[in-house]
C-alpha positions, 0 to 999 in steps of 0.5 A, spaced: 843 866 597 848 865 593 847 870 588 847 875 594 855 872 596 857 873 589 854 874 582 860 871 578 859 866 574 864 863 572 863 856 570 859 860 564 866 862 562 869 855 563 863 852 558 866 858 553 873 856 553 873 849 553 868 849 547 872 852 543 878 846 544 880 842 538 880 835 540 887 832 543 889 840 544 893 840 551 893 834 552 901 834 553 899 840 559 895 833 564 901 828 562 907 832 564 910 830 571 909 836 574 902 836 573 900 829 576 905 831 581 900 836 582 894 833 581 897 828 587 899 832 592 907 832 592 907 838 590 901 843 593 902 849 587 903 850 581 905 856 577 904 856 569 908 861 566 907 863 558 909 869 554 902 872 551 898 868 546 901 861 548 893 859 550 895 859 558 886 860 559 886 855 555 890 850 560 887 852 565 881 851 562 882 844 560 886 843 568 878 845 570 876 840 565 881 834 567 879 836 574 872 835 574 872 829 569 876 825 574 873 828 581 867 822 582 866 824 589 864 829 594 870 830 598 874 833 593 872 841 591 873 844 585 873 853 585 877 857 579 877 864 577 879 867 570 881 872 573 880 880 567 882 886 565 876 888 564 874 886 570 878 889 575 873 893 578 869 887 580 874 882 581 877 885 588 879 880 593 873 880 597 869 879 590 875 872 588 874 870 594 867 870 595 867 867 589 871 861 591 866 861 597 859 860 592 862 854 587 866 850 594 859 852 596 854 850 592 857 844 590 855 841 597 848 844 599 849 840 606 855 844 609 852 851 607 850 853 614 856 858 615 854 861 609 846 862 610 849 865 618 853 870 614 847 872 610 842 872 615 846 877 619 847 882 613 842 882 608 837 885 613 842 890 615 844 891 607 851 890 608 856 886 605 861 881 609 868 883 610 874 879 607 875 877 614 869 873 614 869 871 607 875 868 609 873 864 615 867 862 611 871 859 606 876 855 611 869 852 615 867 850 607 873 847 606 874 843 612 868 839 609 873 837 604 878 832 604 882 836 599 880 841 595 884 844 587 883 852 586 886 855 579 886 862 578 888 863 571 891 870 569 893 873 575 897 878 571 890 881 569 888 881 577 888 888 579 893 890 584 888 896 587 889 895 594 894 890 593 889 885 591 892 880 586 898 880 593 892 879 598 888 873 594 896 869 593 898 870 601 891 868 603 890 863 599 897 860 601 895 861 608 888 856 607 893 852 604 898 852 610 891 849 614 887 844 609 889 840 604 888 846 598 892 844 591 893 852 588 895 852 581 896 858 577 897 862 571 900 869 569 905 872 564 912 873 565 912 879 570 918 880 575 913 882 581 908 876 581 914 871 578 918 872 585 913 870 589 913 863 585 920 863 586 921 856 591 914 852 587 915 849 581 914 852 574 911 849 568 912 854 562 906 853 557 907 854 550 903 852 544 906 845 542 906 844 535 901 838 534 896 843 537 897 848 533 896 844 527 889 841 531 888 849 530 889 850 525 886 844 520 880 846 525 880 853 521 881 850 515 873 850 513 872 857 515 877 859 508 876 860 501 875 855 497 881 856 494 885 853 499 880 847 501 879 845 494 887 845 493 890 840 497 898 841 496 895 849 498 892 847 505 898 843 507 902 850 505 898 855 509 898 849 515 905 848 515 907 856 513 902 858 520 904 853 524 912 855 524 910 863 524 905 861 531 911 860 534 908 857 541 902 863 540 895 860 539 893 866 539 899 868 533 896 863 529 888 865 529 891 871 527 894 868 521 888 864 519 883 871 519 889 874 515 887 870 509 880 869 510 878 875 504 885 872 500 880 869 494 886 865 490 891 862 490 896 867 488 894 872 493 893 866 498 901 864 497 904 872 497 900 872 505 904 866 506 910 869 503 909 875 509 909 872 515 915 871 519 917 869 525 917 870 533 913 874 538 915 881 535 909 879 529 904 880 534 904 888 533 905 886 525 899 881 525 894 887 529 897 891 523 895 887 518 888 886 521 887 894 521 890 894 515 884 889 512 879 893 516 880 900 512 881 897 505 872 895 506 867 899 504 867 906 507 860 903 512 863 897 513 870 900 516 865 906 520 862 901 523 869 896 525 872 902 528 865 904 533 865 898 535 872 896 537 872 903 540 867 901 544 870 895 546 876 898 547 874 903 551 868 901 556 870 899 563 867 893 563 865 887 559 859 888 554 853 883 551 852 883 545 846 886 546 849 892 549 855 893 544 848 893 538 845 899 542 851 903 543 852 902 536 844 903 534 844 911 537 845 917 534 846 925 535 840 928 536 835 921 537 830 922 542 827 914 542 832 908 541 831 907 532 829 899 533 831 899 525 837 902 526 839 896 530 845 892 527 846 884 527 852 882 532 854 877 526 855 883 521 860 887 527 864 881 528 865 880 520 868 887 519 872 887 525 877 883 521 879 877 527 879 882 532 873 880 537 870 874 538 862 873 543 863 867 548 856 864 546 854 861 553 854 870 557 853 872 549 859 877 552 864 879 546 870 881 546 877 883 544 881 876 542 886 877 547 889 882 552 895 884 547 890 886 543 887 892 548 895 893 550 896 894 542 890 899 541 891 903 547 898 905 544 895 906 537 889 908 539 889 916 539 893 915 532 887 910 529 881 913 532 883 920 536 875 922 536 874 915 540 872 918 548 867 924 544 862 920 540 862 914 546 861 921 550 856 924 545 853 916 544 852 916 552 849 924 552 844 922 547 842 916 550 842 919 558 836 924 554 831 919 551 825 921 552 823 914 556 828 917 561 826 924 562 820 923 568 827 921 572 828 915 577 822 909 577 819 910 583 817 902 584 818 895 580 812 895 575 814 903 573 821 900 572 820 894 567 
């Protein structure tokens, strides 16, 4: 039933982050006053700006995870959303909402009725609720509770398609106005969502610098031994990425990769020489990256280009497995080559920083949404033949041998 209500899963998502925090990262974020106000309900939202790559995902995560931690009762209810790009297809608001329902409900077996009224009624005619209905829904759900904490992170990624991100903000403040909902959210600064926050309070995120030298000295392992094994180095790089970051988490992991192939010392401190500072070296660090994938070996710089072409270009997010297949098939093939399969380990090696795999949906990704922004301009100057190898890949794999009997008839024929 609740699968039929929504198939998002987003603690998944929730478990992929916070796994990847260095102990004590933003602990600052639960300790300001604006948040504990929050958190008690002085204040009923809350807005968390930040410039890109200033870890807001991973504050929400982290405000998930707080949130949690400290909830030891069942009168109090927890939902989040982590709101894609890449998923703007599936993350209408009907869709959000419906997935706000299934974790409130899920939570608490005993207040399911309205959601089993709601399926009864139409999976057996093999319709869907409407958002009217999900909203209803939702508000008998929360009735149940004495307060409930909703976070919606990256509202700026929300599609606003039919005016879903305006409908899921005004609908949300209306449940509010009715029951004790506690609304935190995060975006980048866009004038359009910033207006609409103007009377709450705003909490600007931002990669303090005691995070990012937790991150960094996290990072330190995966470098050359030259740098591990030279204490004086490993300060230099530590201290040289931490002023470069400049509140970017995401600037800094970008920094890191950039010395992972720098093998002395030499090399190692001309890299260091290069970096500068502000958000401008955004653009210079995805420069650098692809700079680092055309200088491997002609295989190796073929295979980063294809799998970030696809990365790029899909319409929704890929597994791992997917991304392998995609990567697998060649012109004129009649049956997918099992030999010609590649490891996900060995694709993310060459692809120089740039994507990463959530290990819990096994989903792989671009690092960030800058990332997709950057590619997007470059990309018919980098990779002009993109959209006609993927079309070429989809045609050669739509006329495999195993398809040419058509649709399965039945379940049996299909596995």
């Amino acid at each position: 039933m609740m699968q039929w209500l929504s198939s998002a899963d987003f603690s998944v998502q929730q478990h992929d982050i916070i796994t990847r925090r260095q102990e004590g990262t933003g602990q600052w974020f639960v300790d300001t006053p604006k948040f504990k106000w929050w958190l008690q309900g002085f204040d009923k939202t809350l807005f968390c700006l930040g410039i890109p790559g200033a870890g807001k995902t991973m504050m929400a995560a982290i405000a998930i995870d707080h949130l949690c931690r400290m909830i030891l009762c069942d009168d109090i209810g927890v939902a989040y959303l982590f709101c894609s790009y890449k998923a703007q297809t599936d993350q209408s608001a009907s869709s959000l909402f419906a997935a706000l329902l299934k974790q409130l409900a899920q939570s608490r077996p005993d207040i399911t009725a309205p959601v089993t009224h709601i399926y009864d009624e139409h999976s057996k005619r093999g319709s869907r609720p409407s958002l009217d209905e999900i909203l209803r829904v939702l508000q008998s759900i929360c009735l149940n509770y004495t307060t409930v904490y909703i976070v919606v992170d990256a509202l700026d990624e929300c599609t606003d398609r039919e005016g879903a991100r305006c409908r899921l903000i005004d609908k949300l403040r209306e449940l509010q106005a009715r029951i004790d909902v506690r609304l935190l959210f995060t975006s980048r600064f866009i004038p359009e969502i910033t207006q609409k926050f103007q009377s709450n309070p705003i909490l600007e995120v931002r990669a303090h610098e005691e995070d990012v030298r937790r991150f960094v000295a996290g990072q330190i392992p995966r470098l050359p031994n030259c740098i591990q094994r030279d204490e004086k180095l490993k300060q230099a790089v530590q201290n040289k990425i931490i002023e470069a970051a400049d509140g970017m988490f995401l600037l800094a992991r970008l920094h890191v990769d950039s010395l992972l192939d720098k093998r002395t010392k030499q090399k190692v401190l001309s890299t260091l020489e290069k970096l500068s500072k502000g958000l401008a070296t955004l653009d210079e660090a995805y420069k650098e990256a692809i700079k680092r994938i055309d200088g491997q070996l002609a295989e190796d710089r073929s295979l980063a280009r294809r799998a970030l072409s696809w990365i790029i270009c899909v319409q929704r997010l890929l597994t791992t497995k997917e991304l392998c297949h995609a990567l697998a098939i060649e012109p004129g093939n009649k049956t997918l080559n099992y030999d010609n399969l590649y490891d996900v380990e060995d694709v993310i090696s060459v692809c120089a920083g740039l994507v990463t795999v959530d290990e819990e949906s096994s989903i792989i990704r671009l690092v960030h949404y800058t990332t997709q922004e950057y590619f997007e301009r470059v990309r018919l100057e980098w990779d002009p033949g993109a959209q006609e190898e993927i079309a070429v890949a989809c045609l050669t794999y739509l006329s495999f041998d195993t398809f040419r009997s058509g649709s399965c008839a039945n379940d049996e024929a299909f596995e």
